[in-house]
C-alpha positions as CSV (number, residue, x, y, z in Angstrom):
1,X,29.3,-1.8,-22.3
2,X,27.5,-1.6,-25.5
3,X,28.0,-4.0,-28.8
4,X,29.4,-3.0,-31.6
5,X,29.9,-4.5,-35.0
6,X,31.9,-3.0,-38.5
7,X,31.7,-5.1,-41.9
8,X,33.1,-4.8,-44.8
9,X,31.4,-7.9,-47.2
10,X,31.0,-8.0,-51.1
11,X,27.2,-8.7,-50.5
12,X,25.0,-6.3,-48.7
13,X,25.9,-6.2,-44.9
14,X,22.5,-5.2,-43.7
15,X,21.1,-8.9,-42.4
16,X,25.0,-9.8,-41.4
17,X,24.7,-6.3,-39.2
18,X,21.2,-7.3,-37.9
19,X,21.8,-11.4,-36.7
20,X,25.2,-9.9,-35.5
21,X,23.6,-7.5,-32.8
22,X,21.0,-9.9,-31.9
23,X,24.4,-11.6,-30.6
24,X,25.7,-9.0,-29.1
25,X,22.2,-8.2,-27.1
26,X,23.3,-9.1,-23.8
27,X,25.6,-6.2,-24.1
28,X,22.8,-3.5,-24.6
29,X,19.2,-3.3,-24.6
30,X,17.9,0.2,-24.7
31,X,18.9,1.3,-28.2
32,X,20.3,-0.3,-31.3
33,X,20.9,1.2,-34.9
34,X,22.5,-0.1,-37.8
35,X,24.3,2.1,-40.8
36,X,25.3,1.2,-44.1
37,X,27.4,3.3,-46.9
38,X,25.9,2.7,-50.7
39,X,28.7,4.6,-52.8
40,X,28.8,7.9,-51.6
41,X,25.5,7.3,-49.7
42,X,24.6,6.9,-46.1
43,X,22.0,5.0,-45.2
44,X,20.7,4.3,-41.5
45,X,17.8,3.2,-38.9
46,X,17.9,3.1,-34.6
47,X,15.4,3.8,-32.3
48,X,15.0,2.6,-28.7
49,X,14.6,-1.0,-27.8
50,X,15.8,-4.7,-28.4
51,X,17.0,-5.1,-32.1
52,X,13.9,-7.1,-32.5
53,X,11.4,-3.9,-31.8
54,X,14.0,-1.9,-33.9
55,X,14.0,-3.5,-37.3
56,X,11.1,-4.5,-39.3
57,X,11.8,-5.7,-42.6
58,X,11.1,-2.3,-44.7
59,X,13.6,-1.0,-42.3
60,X,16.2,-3.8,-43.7
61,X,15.2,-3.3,-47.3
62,X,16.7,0.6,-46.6
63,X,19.7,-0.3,-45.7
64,X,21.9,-0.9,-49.0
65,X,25.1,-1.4,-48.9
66,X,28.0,-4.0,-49.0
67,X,30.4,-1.5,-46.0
68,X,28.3,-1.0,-42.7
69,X,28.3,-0.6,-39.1
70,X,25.8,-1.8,-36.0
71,X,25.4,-0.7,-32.4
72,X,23.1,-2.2,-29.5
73,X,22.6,1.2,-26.3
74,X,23.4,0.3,-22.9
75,X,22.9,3.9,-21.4
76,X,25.8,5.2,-19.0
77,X,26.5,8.9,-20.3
78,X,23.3,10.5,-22.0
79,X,19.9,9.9,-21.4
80,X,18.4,6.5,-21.6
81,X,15.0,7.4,-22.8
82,X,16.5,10.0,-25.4
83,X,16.1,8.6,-28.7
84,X,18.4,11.4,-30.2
85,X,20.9,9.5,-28.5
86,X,21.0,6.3,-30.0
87,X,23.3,4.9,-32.1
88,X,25.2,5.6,-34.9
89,X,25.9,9.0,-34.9
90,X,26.4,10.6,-38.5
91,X,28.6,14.6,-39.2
92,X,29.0,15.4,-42.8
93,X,32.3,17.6,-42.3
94,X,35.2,17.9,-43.4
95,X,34.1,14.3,-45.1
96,X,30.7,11.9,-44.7
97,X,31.3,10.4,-40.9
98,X,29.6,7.6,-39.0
99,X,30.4,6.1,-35.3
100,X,29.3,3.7,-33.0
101,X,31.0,3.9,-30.0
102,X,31.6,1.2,-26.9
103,X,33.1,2.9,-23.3
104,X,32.6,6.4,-21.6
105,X,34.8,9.5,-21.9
106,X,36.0,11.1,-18.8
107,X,37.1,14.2,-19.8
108,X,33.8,14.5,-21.8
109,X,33.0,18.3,-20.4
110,X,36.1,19.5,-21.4
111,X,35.9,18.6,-25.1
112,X,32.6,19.6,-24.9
113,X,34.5,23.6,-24.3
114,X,36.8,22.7,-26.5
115,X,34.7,22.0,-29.4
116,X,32.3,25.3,-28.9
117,X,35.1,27.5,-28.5
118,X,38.1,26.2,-30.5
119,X,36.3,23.8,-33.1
120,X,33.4,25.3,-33.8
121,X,31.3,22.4,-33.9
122,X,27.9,21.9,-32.4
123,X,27.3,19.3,-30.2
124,X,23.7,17.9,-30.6
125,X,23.1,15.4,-27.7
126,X,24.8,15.0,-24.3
127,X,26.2,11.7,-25.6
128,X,30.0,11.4,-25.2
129,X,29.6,9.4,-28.4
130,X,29.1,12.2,-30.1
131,X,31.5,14.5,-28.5
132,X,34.0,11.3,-29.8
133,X,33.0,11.8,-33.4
134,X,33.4,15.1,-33.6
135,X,37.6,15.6,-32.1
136,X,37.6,12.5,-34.6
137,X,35.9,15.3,-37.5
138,X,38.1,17.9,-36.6
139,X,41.1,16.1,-36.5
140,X,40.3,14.5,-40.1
141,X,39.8,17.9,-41.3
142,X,43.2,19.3,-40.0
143,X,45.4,16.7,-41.4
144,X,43.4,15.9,-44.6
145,X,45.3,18.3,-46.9
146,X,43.6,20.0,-50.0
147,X,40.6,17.9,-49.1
148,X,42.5,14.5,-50.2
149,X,42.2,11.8,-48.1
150,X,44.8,9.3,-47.2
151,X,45.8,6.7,-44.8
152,X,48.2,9.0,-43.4
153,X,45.7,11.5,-42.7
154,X,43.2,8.9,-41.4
155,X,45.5,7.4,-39.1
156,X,46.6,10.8,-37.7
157,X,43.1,11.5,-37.1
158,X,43.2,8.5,-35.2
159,X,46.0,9.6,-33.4
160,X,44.7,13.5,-32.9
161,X,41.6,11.3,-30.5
162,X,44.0,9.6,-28.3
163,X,46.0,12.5,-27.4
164,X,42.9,14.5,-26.9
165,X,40.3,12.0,-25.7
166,X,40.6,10.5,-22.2
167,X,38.9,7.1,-21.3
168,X,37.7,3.9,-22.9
169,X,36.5,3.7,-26.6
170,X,36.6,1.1,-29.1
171,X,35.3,2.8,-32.2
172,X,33.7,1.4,-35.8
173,X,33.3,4.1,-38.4
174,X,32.4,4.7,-41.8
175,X,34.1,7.3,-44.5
176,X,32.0,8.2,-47.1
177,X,33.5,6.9,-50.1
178,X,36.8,5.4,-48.4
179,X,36.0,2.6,-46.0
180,X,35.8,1.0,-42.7
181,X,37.5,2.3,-39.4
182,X,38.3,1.1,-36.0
183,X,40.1,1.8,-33.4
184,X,40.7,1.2,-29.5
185,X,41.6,3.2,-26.9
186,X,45.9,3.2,-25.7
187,X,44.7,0.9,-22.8
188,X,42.5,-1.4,-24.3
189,X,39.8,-1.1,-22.0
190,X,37.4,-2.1,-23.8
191,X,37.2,-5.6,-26.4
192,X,37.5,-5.2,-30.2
193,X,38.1,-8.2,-32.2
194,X,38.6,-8.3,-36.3
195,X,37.9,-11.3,-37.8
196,X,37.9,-12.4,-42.3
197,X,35.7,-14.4,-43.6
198,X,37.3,-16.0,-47.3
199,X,35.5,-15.6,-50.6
200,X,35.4,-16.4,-54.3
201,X,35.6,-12.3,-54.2
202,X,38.2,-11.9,-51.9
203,X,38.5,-10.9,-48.3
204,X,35.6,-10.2,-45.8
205,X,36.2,-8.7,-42.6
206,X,34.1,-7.7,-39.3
207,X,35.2,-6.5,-36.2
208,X,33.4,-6.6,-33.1
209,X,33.3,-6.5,-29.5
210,X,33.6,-10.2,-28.8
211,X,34.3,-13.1,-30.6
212,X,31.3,-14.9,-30.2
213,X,29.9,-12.3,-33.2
214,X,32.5,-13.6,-35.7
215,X,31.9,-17.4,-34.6
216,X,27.8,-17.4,-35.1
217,X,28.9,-15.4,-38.6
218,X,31.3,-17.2,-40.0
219,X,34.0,-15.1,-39.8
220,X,37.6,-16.5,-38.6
221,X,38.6,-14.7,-35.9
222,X,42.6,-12.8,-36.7
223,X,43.5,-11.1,-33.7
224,X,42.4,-8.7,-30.8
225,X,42.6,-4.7,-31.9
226,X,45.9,-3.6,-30.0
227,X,45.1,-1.2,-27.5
228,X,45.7,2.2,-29.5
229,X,45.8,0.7,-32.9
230,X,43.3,1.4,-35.7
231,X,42.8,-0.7,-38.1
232,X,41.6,0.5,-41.7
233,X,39.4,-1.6,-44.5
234,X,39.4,0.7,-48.0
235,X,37.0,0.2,-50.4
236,X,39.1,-2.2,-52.2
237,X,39.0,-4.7,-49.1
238,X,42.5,-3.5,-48.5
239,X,43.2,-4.2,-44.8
240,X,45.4,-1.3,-42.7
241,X,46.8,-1.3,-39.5
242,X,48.9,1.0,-37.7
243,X,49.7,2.1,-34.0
244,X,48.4,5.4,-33.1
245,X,49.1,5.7,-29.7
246,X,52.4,7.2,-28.5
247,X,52.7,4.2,-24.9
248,X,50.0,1.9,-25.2
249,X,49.6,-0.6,-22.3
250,X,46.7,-3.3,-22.5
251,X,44.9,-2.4,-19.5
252,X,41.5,-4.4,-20.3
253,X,38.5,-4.4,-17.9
254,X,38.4,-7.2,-15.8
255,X,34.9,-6.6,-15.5
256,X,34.1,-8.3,-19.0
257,X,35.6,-11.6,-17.9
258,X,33.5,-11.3,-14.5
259,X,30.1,-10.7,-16.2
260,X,30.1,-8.5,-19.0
261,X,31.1,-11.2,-21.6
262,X,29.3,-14.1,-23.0
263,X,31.1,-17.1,-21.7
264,X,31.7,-18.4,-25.6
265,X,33.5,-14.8,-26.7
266,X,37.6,-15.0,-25.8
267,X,38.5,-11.7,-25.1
268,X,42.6,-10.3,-26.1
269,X,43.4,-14.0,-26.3
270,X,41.5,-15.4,-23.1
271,X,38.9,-18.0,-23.1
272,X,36.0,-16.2,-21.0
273,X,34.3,-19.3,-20.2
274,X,38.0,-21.0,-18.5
275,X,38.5,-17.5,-16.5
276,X,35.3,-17.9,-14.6
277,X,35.7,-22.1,-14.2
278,X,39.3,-20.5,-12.7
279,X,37.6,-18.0,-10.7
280,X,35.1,-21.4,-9.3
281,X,38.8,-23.0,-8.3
282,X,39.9,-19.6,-6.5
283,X,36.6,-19.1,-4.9
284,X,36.3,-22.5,-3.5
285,X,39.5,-22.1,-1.5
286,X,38.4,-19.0,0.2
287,X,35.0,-20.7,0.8
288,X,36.4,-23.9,2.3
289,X,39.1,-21.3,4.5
290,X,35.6,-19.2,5.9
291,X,32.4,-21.6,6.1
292,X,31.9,-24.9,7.2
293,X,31.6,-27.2,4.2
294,X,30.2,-30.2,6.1
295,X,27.4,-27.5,6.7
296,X,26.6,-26.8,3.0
297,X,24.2,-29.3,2.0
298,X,23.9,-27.8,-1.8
299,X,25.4,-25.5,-4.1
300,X,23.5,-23.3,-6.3
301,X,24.6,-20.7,-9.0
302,X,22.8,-17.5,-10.3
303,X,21.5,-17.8,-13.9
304,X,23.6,-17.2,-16.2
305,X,27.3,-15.9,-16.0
306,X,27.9,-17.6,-12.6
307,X,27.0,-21.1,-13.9
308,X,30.7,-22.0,-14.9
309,X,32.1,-20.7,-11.5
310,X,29.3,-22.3,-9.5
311,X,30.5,-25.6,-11.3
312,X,33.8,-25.6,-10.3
313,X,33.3,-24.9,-6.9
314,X,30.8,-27.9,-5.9
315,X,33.2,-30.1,-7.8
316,X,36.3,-28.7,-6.2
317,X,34.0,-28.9,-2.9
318,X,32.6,-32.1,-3.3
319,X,29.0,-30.8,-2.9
320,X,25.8,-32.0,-5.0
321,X,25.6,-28.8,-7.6
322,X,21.9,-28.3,-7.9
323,X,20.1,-25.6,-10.6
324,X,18.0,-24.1,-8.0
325,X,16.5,-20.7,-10.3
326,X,14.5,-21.4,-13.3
327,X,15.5,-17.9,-16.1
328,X,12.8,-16.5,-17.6
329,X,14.6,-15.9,-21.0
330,X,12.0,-13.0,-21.8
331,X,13.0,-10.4,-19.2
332,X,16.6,-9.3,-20.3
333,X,19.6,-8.7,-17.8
334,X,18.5,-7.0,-14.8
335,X,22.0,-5.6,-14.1
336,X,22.0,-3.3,-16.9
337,X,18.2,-1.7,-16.3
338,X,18.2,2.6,-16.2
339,X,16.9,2.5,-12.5
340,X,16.7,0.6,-9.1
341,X,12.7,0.0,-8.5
342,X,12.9,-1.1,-12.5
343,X,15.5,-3.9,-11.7
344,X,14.3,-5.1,-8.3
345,X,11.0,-5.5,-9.7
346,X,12.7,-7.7,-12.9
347,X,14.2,-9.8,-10.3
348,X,11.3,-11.5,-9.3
349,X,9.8,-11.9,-13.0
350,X,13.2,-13.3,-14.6
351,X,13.6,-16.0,-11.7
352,X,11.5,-18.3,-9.7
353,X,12.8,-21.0,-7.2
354,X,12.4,-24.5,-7.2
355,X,11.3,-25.6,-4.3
356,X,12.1,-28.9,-4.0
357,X,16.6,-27.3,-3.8
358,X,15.8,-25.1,-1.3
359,X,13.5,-26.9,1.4
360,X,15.0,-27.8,4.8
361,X,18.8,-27.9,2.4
362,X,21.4,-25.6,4.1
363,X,22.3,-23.9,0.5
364,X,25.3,-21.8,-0.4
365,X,24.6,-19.4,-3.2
366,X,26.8,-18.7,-5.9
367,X,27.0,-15.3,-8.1
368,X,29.2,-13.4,-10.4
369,X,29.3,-10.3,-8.6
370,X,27.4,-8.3,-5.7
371,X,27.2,-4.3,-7.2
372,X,23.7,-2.7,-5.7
373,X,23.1,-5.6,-3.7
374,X,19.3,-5.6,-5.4
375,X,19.4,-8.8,-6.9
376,X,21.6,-10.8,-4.4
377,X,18.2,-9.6,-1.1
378,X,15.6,-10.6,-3.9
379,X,17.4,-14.2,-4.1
380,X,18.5,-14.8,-0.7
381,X,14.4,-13.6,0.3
382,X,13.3,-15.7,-2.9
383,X,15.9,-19.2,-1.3
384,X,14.4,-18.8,2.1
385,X,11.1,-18.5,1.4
386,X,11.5,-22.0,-1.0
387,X,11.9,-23.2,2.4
388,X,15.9,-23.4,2.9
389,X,17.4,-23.4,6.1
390,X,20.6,-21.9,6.1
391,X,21.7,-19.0,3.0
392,X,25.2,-18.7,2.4
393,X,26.1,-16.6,-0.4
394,X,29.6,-16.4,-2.4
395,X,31.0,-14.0,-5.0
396,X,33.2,-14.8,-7.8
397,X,34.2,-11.1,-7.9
398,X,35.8,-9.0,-5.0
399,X,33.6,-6.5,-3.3
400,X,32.4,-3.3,-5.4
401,X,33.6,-0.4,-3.9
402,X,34.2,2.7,-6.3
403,X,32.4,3.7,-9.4
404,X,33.2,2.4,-13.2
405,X,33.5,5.4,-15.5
406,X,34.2,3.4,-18.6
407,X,31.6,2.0,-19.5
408,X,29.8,0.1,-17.0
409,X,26.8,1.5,-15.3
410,X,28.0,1.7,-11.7
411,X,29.2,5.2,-11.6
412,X,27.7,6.4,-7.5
413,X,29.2,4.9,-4.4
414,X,26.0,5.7,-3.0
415,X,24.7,2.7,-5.4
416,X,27.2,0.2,-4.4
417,X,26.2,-1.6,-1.2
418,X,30.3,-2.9,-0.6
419,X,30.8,1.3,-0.4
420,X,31.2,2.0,3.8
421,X,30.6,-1.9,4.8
422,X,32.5,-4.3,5.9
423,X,31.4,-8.2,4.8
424,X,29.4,-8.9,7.7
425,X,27.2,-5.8,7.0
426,X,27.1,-6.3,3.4
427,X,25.9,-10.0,4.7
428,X,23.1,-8.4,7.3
429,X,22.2,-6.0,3.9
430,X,21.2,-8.8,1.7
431,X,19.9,-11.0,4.6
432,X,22.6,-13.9,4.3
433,X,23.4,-16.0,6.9
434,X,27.4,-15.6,5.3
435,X,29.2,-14.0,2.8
436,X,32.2,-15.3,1.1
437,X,34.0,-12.5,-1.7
438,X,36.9,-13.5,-3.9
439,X,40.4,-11.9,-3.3
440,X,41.2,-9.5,-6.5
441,X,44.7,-11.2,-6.4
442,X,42.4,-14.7,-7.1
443,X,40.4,-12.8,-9.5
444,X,43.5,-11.9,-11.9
445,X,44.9,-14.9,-11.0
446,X,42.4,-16.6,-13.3
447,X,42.9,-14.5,-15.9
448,X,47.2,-15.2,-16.2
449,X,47.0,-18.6,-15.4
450,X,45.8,-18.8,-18.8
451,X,48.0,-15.7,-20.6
452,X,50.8,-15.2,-18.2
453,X,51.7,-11.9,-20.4
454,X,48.6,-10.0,-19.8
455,X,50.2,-8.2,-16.6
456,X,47.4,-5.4,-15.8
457,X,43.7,-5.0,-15.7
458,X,41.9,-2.0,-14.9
459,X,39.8,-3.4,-11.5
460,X,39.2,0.3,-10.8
461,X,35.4,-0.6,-9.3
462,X,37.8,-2.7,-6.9
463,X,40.3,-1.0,-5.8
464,X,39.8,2.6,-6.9
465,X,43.1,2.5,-9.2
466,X,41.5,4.3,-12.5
467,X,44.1,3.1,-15.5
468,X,44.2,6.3,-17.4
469,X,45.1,8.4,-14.3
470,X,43.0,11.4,-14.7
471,X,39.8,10.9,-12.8
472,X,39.7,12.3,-9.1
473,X,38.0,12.7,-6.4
474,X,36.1,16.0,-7.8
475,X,35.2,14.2,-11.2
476,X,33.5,11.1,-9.0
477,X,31.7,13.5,-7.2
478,X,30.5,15.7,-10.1
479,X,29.3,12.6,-11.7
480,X,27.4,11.4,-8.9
481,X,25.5,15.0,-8.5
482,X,24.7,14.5,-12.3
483,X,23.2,11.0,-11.5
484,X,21.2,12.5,-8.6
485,X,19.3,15.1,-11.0
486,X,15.9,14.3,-11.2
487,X,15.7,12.0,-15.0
488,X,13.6,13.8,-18.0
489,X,10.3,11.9,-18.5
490,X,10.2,9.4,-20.7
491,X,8.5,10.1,-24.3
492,X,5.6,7.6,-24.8
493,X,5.8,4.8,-27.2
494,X,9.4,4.1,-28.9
495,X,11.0,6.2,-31.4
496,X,12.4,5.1,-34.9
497,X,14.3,7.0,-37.2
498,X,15.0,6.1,-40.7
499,X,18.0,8.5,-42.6
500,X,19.3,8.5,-46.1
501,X,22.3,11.0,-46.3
502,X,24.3,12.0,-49.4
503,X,27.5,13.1,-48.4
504,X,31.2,14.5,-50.0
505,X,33.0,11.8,-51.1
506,X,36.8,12.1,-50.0
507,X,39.2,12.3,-53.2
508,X,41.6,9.2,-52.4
509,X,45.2,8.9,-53.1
């Protein structure tokens, strides 16, 4: 789930790189790194922490450059409290290469074989990020004849990844001397969007994972990255695009419309914010069909991405909609903390009740999701101890049953309290007096009401169904042994690094 950002501007990109991943925060806060290309020059800075803590101006002033790329870390493969690991990651062969990288590999170890013992590349970090950029290296090298570089070879490159990688990945990259690259995975599991900004110069462009990005920038949004297609910015502003994948099939993750997502982004043509005020209409039905409505006295979301949803219901309802949880906006999202006791404990310091909702008020409860069930006790505890009578809780999202391995950090059943309950004992579990979950038929029923094309989502932490077909039963349960291992200790104090690289320059043709 991380953010990531690609411009190609005739000013220097490094602020535009910078207020663009402060944007894309909510999407990653343990890492962020920014690199920019200066002529046949690399230039680049991440280290661990917000982008804030990142970037101090002399880091800014090293970052010349008018092509660049950004990323903000939201750990799910790796280490979190590896600094190595951060984002972008640079190889200098066959030609200058940087990525930043959004989803997870699944077939990851395998690659990992490959590129030891048919490669011969060295793989420095266990980031699958970096495993990605170098089957992207090798591929380059093979089909970059004579050391020429063209947009044949680059695109077959492009093509080389998707018939070798498995997963989701939506990819920004720079070519030393060349240009800007990105592409998406064949199912489009993850967002890319490419947007142009018009100048006395000529054409701008960014891409980036949402839309919101290009709005706050400036930029005019164009279209959605097909899934499989790359598209290819030269160093003459020249845009490229081309499909690299032999079947592509959007397959996006419905998770990003549920939570991930700022409400304001529109994601492969689909207005976030309407999905969830859609998934309020849904939810209400199933709410009005389970709990006695004359019985809820108030309805009350959980700050933020359930606000919409929350809305919808009351009115659809007919119940007062009350803000019942005051956000502290200084404590970032608690679903995407590295650990358990680190998130519970966040609970409690990002919200705080008031009292005056919540005393002697029969309250229903409404959230975006339920996944470790951590937050959801912390509020219910947090509502009744404000003094209301009754807790009833709903969930804009079905239950979460199986792991995520794209990208989203729910990868053990062991962590998901919907895994070997039924609704009644995921109710007892998070002390509700009732528990209302939206149908995954409801769910992507707010989705195409609004683009009636968009026939298939991967809901894989719903219903198990993984869209790229190659993850089993033995790959859920070697992941889960992985996330088991006891974590390396954590380094003291934040780490920074600051990189200049000269690189070959590609002969163009």
């Amino acid at each position: 789930m991380c953010g990531i950002l690609g411009v190609a501007a005739h000013t220097p990109v490094n602020q535009l790189l910078y207020d663009g991943l402060m944007v894309l925060q909510h999407r990653g806060q343990d890492a962020a790194g920014i690199a920019t290309a200066e002529g046949d020059a690399f230039h680049m800075h991440k280290g661990q922490g917000l982008v804030r803590d990142v970037f101090r101006t002399r880091n800014m002033r090293a970052l010349p450059g008018n092509f660049g790329i950004a990323h903000c870390r939201y750990p799910t493969a790796g280490s979190c409290s590896d600094s190595a690991e951060s984002q972008p990651f640079y190889v200098n062969s066959p030609f200058g290469l940087v990525l930043a990288h959004n989803g997870n590999l699944t077939n990851t170890v395998q690659l990992q074989e490959e590129m030891f013992r048919l490669d011969r590349r060295h793989i420095n970090t266990s980031s699958d990020s970096e495993v990605l950029l170098n089957v992207f290296a090798h591929e380059l090298q093979t089909h970059a004849k004579d050391y020429i570089l063209n947009l044949d070879a680059v695109f077959a490159a492009v093509a080389g990844v998707h018939r070798r990688c498995r997963g989701a990945y939506a990819v920004v990259m720079l070519i030393a001397g060349y240009g800007l690259l990105a592409f998406r995975d064949p199912y489009g599991i993850r967002p890319l969007v490419i947007g142009v900004n018009e100048t006395a110069q000529g054409p701008e462009y960014m891409l980036a994972s949402e839309s919101v990005a290009l709005d706050t920038l400036g930029f005019k949004v164009l279209r959605d990255v097909a899934p499989g297609e790359a598209v290819f910015i030269d160093n003459a502003y020249q845009l490229h695009q081309r499909q690299c994948a032999d079947q592509p099939q959007l397959s996006p993750c419905i998770f990003e419309y549920v939570y991930l997502a700022r409400p304001d982004s529109v994601i492969d043509g689909v207005s976030v914010y309407e999905t969830r005020l859609r998934m309020g209409e849904y939810l209400a039905d199933k709410v009005a069909a389970q709990l006695p409505v004359s019985e809820i006295d108030v309805v009350i979301p959980i700050p933020d991405s359930s606000r919409p949803a929350a809305m919808q219901l009351a009115q659809r309802l007919g119940v007062p909609y009350r803000e019942g949880f005051v956000k502290n906006r200084y404590i970032g999202r608690t679903f995407i903390m590295p650990g358990q006791s680190t998130r519970k404990k966040s609970v409690r310091q990002k919200l705080n009740t008031v009292s005056q909702e919540f005393k002697g008020k029969r309250v229903l409860l409404v959230d975006d999701s339920v996944v470790r069930g951590t937050t959801s006790r912390e509020i219910v505890e947090m509502a009744r101890a404000a003094g209301a009578l009754k807790v009833y809780f709903a969930s804009a999202a079905p239950p979460v049953r199986f792991p995520n391995v794209y990208g989203i950090d729910m990868p053990t059943r062991g962590e998901l309290i919907a895994t070997g309950r039924n609704v009644d004992e995921i109710a007892a579990a998070i002390a509700a007096d009732a528990l209302v979950y939206q149908d995954l038929e409801a769910l992507q029923a707010s989705i195409t009401d609004l683009r009636a094309d968009l026939k298939r989502f991967d809901c894989s932490c719903f219903n198990g169904e993984y869209v790229t077909g190659d993850v089993t039963p033995e790959y859920l349960d070697a992941i889960e042994q992985q996330r088991q291992r006891p974590a390396p200790a954590e380094g003291t104090g934040t780490v920074h690094r600051t990189e200049r690289m000269i690189v070959p320059c590609a002969e163009r043709q």
